[in-house]
PDB file of N, CA, C and O in Angstrom:
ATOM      1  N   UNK A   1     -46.921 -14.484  14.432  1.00  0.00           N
ATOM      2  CA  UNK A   1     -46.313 -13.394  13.681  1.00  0.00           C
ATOM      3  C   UNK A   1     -46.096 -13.813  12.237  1.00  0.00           C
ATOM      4  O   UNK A   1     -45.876 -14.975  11.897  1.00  0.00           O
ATOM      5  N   UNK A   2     -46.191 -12.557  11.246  1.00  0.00           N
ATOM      6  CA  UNK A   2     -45.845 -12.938   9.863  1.00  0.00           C
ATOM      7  C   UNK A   2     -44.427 -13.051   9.857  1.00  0.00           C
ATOM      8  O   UNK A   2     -43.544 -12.631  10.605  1.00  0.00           O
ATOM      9  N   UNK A   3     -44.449 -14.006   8.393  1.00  0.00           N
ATOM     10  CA  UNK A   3     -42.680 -14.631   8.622  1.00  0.00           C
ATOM     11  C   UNK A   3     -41.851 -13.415   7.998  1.00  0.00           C
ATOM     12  O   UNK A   3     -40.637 -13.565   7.860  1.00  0.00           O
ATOM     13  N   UNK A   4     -42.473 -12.192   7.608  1.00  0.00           N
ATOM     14  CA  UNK A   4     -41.691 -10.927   6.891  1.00  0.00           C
ATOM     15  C   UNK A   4     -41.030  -9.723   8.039  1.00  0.00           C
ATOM     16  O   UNK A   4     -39.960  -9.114   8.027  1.00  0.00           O
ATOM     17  N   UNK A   5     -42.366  -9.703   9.146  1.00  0.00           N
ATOM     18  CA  UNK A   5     -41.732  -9.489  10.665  1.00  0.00           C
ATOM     19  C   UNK A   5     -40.730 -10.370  11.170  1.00  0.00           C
ATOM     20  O   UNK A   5     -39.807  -9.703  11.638  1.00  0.00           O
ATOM     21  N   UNK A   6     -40.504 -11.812  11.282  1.00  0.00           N
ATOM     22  CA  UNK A   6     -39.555 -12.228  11.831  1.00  0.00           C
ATOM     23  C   UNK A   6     -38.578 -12.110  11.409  1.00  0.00           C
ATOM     24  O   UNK A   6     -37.612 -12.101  12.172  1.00  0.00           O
ATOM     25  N   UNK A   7     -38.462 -12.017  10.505  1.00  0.00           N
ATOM     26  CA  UNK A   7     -37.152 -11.969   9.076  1.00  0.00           C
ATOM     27  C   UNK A   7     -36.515 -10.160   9.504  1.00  0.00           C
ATOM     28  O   UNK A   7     -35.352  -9.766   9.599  1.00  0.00           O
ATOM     29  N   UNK A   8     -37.770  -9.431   9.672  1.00  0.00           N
ATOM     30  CA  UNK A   8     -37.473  -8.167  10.089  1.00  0.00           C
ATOM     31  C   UNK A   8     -36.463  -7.768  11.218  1.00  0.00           C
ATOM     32  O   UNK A   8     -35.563  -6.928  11.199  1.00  0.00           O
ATOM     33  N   UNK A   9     -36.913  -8.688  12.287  1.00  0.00           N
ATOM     34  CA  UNK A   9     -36.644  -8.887  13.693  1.00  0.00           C
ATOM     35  C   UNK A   9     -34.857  -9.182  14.152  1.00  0.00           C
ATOM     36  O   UNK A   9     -34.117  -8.861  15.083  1.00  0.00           O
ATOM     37  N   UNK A  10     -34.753  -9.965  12.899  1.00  0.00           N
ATOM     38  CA  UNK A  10     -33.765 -10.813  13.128  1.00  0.00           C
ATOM     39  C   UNK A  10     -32.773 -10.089  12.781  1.00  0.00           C
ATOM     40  O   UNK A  10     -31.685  -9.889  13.321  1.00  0.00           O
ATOM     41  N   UNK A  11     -33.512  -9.482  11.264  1.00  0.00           N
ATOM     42  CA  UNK A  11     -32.279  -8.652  10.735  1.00  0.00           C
ATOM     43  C   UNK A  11     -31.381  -7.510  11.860  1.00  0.00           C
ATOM     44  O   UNK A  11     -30.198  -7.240  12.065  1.00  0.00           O
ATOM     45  N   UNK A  12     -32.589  -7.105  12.353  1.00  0.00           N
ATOM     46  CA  UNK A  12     -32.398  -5.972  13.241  1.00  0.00           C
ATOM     47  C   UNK A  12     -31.875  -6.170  14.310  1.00  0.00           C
ATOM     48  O   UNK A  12     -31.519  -5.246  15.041  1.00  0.00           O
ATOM     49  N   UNK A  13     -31.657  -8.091  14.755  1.00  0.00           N
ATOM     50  CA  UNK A  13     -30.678  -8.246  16.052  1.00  0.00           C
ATOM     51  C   UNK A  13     -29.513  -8.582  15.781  1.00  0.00           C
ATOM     52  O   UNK A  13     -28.554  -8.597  16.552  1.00  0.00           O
ATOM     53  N   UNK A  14     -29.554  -8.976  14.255  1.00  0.00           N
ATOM     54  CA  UNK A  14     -27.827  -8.986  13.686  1.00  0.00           C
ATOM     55  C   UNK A  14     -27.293  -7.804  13.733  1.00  0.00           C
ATOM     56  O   UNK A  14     -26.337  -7.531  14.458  1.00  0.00           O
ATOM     57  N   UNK A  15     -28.027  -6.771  12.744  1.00  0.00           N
ATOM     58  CA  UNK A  15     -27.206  -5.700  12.699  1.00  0.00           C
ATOM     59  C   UNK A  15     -26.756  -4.786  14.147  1.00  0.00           C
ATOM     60  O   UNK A  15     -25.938  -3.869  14.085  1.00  0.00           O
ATOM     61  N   UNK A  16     -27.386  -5.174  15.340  1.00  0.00           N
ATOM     62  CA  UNK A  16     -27.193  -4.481  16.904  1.00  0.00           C
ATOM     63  C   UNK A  16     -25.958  -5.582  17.038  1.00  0.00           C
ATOM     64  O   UNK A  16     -24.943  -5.204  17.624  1.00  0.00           O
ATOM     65  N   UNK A  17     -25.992  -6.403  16.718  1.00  0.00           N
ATOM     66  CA  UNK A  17     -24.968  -7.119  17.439  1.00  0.00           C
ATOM     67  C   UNK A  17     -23.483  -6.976  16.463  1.00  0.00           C
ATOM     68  O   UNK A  17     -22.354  -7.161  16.917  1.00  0.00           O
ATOM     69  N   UNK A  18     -23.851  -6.547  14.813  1.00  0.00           N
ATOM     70  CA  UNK A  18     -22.530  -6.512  14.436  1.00  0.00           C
ATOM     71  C   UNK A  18     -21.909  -4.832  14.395  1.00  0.00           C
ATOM     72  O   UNK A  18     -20.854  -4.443  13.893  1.00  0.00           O
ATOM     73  N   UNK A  19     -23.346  -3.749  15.362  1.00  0.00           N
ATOM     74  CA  UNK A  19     -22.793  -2.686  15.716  1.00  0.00           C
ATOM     75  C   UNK A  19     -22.092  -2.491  16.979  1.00  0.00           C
ATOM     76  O   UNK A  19     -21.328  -1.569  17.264  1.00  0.00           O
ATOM     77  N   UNK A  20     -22.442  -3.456  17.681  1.00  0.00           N
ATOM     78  CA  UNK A  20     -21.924  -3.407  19.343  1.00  0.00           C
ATOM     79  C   UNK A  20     -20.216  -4.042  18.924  1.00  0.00           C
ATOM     80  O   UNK A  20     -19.215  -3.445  19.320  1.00  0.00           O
ATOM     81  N   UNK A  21     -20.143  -5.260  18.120  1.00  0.00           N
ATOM     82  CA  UNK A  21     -19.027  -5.825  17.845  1.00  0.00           C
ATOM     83  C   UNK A  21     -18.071  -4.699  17.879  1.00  0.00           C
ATOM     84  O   UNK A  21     -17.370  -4.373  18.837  1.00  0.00           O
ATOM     85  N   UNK A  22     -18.133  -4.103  16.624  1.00  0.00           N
ATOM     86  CA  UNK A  22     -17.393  -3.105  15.973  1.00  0.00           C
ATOM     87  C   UNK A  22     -17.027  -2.154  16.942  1.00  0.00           C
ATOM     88  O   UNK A  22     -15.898  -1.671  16.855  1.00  0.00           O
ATOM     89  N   UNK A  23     -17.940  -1.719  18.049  1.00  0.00           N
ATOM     90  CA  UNK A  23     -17.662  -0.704  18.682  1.00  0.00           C
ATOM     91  C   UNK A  23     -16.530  -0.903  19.531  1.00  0.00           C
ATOM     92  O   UNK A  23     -15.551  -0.215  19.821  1.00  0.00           O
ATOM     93  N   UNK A  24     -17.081  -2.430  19.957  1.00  0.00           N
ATOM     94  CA  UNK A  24     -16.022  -3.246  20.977  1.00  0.00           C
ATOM     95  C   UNK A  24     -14.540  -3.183  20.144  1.00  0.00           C
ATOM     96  O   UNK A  24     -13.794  -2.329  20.624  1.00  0.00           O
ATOM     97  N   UNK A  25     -14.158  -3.681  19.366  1.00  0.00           N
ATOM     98  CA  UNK A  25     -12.905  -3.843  18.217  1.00  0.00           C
ATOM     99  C   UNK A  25     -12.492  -2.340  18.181  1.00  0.00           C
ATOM    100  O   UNK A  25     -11.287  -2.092  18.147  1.00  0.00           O
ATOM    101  N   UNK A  26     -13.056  -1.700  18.182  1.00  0.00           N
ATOM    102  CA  UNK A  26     -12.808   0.119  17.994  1.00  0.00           C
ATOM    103  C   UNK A  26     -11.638   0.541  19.460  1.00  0.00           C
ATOM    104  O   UNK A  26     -10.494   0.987  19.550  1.00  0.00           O
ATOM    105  N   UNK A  27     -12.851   0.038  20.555  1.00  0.00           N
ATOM    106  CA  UNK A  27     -12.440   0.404  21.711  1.00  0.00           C
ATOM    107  C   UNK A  27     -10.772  -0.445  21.814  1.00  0.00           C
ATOM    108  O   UNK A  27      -9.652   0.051  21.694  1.00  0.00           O
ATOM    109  N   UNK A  28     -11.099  -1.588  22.025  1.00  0.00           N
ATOM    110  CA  UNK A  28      -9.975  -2.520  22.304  1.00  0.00           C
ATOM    111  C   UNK A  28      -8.440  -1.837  21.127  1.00  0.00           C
ATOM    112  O   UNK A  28      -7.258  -1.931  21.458  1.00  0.00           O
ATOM    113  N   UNK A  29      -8.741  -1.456  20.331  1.00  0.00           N
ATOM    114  CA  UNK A  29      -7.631  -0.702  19.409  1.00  0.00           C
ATOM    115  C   UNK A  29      -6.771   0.566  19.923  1.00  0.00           C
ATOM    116  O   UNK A  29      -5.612   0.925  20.132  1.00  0.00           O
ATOM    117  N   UNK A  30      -7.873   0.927  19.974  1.00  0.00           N
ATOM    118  CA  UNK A  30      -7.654   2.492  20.876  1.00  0.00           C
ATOM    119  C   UNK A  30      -7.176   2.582  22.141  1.00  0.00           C
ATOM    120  O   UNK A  30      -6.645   3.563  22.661  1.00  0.00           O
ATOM    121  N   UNK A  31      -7.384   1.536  22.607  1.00  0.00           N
ATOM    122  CA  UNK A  31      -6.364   1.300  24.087  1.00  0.00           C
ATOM    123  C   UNK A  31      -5.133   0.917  23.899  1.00  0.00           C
ATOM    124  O   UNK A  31      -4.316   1.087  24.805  1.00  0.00           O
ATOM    125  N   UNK A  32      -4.755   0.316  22.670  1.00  0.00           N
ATOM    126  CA  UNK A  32      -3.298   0.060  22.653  1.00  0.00           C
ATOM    127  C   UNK A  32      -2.515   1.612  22.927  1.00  0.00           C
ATOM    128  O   UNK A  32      -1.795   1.259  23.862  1.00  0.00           O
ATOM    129  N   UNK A  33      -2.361   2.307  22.832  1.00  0.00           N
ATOM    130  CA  UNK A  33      -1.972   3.629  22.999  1.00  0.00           C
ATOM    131  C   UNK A  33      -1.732   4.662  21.958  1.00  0.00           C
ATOM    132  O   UNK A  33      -2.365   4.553  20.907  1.00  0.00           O
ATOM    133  N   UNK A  34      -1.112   5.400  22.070  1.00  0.00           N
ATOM    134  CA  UNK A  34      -0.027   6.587  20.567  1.00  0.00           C
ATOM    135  C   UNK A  34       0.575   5.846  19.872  1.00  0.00           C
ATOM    136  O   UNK A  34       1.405   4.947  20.005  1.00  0.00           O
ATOM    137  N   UNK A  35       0.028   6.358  19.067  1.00  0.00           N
ATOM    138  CA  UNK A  35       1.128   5.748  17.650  1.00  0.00           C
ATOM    139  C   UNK A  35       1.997   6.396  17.510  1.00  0.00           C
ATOM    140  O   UNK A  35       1.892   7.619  17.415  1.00  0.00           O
ATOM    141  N   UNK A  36       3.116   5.758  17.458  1.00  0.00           N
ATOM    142  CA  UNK A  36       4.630   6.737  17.120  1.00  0.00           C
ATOM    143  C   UNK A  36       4.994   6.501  15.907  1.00  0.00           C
ATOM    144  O   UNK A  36       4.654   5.433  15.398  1.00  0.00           O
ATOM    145  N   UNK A  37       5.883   7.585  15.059  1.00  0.00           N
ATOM    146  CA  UNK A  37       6.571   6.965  13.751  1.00  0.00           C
ATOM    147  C   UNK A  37       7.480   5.994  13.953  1.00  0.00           C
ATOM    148  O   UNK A  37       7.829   5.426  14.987  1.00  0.00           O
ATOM    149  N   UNK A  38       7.778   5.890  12.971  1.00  0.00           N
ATOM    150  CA  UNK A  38       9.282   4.638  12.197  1.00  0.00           C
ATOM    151  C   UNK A  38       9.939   5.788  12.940  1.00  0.00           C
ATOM    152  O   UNK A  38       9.736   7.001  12.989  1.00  0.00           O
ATOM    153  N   UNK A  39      11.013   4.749  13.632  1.00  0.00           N
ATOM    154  CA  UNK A  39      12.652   5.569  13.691  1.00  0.00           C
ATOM    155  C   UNK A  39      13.162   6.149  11.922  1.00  0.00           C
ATOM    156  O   UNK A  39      13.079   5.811  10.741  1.00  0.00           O
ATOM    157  N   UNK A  40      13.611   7.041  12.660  1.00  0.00           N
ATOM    158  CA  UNK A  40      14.481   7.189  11.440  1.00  0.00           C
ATOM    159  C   UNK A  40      15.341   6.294  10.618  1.00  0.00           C
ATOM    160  O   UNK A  40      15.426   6.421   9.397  1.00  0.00           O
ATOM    161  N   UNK A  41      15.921   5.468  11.241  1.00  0.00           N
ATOM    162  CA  UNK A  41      16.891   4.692  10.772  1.00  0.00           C
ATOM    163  C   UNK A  41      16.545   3.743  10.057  1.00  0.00           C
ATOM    164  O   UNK A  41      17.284   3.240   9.211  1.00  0.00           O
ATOM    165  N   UNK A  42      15.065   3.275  10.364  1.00  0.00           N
ATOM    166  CA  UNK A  42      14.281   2.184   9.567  1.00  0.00           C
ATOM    167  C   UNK A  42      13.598   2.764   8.042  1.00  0.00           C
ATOM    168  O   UNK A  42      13.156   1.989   7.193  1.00  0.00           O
ATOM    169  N   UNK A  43      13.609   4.102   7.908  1.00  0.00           N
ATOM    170  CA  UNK A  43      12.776   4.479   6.892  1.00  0.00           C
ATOM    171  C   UNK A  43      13.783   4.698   5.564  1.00  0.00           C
ATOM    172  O   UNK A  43      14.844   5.297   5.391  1.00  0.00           O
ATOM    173  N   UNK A  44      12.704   3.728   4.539  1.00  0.00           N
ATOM    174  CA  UNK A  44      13.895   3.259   3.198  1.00  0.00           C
ATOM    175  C   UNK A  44      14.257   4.847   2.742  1.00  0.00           C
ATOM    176  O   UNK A  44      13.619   5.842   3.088  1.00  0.00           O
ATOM    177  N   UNK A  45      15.169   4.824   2.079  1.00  0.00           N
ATOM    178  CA  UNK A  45      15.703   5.831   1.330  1.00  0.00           C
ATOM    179  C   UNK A  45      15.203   5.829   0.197  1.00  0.00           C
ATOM    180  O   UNK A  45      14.804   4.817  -0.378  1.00  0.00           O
ATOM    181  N   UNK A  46      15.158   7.505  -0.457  1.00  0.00           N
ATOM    182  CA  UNK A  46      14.274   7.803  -1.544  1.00  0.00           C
ATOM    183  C   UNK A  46      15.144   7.217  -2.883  1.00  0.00           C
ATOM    184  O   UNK A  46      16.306   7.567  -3.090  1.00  0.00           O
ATOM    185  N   UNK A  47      14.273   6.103  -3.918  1.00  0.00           N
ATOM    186  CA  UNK A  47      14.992   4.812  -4.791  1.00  0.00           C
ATOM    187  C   UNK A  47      15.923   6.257  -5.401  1.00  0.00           C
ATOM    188  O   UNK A  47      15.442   7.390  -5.416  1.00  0.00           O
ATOM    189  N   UNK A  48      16.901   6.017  -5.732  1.00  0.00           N
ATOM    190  CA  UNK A  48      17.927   6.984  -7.050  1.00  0.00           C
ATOM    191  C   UNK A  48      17.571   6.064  -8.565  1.00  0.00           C
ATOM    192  O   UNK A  48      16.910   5.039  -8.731  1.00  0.00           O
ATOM    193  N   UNK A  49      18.239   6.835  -9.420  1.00  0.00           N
ATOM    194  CA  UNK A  49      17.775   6.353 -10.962  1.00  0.00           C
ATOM    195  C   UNK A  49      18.447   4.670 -11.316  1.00  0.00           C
ATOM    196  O   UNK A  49      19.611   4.708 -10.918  1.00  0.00           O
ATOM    197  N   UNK A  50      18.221   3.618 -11.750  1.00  0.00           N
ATOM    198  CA  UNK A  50      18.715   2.792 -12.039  1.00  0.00           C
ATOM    199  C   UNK A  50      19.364   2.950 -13.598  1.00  0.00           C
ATOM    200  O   UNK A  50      20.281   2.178 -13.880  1.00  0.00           O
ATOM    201  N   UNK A  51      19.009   3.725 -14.406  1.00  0.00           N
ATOM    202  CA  UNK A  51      19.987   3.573 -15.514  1.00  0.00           C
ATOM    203  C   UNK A  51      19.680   5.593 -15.959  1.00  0.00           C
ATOM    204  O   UNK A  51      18.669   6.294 -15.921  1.00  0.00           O
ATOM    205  N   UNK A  52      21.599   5.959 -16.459  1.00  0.00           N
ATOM    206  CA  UNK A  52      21.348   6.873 -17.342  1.00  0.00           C
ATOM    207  C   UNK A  52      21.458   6.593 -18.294  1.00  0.00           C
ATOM    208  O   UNK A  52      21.967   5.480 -18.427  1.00  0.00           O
ATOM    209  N   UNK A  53      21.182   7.155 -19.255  1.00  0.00           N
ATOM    210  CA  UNK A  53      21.340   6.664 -20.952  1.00  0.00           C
ATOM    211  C   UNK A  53      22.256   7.917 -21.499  1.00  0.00           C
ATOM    212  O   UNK A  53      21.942   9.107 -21.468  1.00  0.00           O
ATOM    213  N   UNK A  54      23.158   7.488 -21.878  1.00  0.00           N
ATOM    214  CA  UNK A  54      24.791   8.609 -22.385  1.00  0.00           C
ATOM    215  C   UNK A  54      25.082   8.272 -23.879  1.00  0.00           C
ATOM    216  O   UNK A  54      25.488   7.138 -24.130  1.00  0.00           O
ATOM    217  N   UNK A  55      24.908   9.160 -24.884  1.00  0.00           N
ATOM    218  CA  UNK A  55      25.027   9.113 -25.885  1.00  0.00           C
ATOM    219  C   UNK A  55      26.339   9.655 -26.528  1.00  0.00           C
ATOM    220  O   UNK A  55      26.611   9.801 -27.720  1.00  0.00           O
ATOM    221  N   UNK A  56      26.875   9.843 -25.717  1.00  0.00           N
ATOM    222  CA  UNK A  56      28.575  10.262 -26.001  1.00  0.00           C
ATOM    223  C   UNK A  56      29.316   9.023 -26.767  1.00  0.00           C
ATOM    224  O   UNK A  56      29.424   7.904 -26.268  1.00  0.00           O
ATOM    225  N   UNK A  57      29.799   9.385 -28.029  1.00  0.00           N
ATOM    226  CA  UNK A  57      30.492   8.345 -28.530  1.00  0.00           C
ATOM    227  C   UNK A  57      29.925   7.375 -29.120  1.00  0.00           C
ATOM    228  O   UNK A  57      30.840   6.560 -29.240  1.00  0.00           O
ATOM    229  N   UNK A  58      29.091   6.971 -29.528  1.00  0.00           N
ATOM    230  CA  UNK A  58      27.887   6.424 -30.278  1.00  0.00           C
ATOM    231  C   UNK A  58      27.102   6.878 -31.535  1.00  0.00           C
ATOM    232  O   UNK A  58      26.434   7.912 -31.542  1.00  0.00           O
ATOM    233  N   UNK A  59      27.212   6.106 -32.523  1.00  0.00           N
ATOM    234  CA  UNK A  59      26.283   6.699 -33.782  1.00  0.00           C
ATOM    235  C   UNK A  59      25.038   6.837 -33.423  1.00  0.00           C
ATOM    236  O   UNK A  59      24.311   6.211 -32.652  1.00  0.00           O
ATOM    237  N   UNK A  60      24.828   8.214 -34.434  1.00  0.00           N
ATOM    238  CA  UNK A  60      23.764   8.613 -34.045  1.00  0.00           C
ATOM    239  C   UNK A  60      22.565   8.315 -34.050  1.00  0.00           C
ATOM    240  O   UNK A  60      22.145   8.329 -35.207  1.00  0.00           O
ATOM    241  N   UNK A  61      22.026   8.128 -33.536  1.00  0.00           N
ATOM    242  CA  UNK A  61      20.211   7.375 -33.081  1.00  0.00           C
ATOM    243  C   UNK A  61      20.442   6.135 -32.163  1.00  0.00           C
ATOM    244  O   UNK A  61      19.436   5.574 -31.727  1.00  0.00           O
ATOM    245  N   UNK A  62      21.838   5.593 -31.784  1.00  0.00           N
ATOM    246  CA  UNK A  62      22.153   5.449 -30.345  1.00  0.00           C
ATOM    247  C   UNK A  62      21.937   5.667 -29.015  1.00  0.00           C
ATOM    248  O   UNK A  62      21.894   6.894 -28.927  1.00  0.00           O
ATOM    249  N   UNK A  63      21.800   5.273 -28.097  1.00  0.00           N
ATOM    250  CA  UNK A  63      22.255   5.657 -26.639  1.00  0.00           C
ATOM    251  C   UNK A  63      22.355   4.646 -25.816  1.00  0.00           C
ATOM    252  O   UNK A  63      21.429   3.847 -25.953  1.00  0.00           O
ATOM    253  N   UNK A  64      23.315   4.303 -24.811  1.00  0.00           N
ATOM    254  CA  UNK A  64      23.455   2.841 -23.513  1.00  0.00           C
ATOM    255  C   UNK A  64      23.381   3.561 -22.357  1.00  0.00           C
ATOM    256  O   UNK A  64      23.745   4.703 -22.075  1.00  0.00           O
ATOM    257  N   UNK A  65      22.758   2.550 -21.635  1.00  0.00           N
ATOM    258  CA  UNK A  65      22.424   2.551 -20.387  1.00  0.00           C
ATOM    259  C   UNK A  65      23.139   2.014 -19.337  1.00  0.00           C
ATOM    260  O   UNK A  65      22.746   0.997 -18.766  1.00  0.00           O
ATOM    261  N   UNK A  66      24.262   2.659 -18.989  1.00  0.00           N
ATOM    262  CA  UNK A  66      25.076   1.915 -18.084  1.00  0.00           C
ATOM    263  C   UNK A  66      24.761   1.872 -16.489  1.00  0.00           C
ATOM    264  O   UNK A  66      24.548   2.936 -15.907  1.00  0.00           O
ATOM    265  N   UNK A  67      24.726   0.390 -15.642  1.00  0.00           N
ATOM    266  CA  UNK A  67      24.448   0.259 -14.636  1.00  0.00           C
ATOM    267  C   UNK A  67      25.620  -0.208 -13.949  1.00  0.00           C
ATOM    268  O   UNK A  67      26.777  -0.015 -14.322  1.00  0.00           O
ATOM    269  N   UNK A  68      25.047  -1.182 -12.350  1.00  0.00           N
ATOM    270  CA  UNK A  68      25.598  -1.164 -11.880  1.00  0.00           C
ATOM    271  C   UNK A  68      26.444  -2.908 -12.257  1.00  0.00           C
ATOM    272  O   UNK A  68      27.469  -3.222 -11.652  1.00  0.00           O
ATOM    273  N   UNK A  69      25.971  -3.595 -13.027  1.00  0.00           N
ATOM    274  CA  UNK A  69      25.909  -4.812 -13.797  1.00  0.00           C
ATOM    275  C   UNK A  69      25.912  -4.571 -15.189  1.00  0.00           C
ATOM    276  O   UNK A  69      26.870  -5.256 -15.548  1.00  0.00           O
ATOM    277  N   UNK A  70      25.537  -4.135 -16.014  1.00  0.00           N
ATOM    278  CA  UNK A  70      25.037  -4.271 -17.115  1.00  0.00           C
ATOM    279  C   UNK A  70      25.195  -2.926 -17.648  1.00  0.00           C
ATOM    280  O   UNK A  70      24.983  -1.871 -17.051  1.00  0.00           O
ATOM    281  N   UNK A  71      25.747  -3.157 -19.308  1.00  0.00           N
ATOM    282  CA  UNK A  71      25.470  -2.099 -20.416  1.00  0.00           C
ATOM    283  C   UNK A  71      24.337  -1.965 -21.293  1.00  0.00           C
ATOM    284  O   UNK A  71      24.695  -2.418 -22.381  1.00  0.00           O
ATOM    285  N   UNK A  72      23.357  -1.637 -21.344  1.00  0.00           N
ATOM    286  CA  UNK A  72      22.557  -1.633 -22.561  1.00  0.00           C
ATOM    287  C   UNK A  72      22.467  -0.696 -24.130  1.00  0.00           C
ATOM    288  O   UNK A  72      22.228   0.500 -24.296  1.00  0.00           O
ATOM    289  N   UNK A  73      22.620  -1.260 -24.656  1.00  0.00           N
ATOM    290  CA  UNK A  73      22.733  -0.233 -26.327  1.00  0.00           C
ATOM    291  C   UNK A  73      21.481  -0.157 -26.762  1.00  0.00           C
ATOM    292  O   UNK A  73      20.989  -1.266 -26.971  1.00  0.00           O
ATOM    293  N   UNK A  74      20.657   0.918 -27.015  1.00  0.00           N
ATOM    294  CA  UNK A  74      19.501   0.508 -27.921  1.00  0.00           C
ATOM    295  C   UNK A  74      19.725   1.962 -28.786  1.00  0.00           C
ATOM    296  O   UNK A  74      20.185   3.087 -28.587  1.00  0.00           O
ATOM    297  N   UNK A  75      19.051   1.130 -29.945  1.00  0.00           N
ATOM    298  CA  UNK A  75      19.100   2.106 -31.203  1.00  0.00           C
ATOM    299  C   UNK A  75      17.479   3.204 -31.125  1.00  0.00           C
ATOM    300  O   UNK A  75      16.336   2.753 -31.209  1.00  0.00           O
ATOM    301  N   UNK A  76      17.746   4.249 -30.998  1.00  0.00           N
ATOM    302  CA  UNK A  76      16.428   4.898 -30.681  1.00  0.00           C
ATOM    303  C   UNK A  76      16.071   5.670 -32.531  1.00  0.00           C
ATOM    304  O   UNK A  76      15.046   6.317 -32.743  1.00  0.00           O
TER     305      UNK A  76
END
């Protein structure tokens, strides 16, 4: 045989064997059963704002960012 057929051959028993694989991995997945959601109790809460910026009382082109640690002033 030419070595462009064997090369052909081969290709074509890899790719059967990395389609049978896959099918196998497919199957074996799918037997684990239903997927259920997250409990409720586990699912994070939607983030809230980490800083407002309040310009009350501040010259103007001012505003701070008060947290739950920390003040920030920046001159805008």
């Amino acid at each position: 045989m030419e070595r462009s057929k064997i090369v052909a051959i081969v290709t074509g028993a890899i790719s059967i064997i990395l389609a049978i694989a896959y099918l196998l991995i497919v199957q074996l997945l799918d037997f684990r059963g239903e997927m259920l959601p997250a409990p409720q109790s586990l699912v994070v809460p939607e983030m809230q704002p980490v800083c407002c910026w309040d310009k009350t009382g501040l010259p103007e082109g001012e505003r701070t960012c008060r947290t739950g640690t920390a003040t920030v002033t920046e001159i805008i």
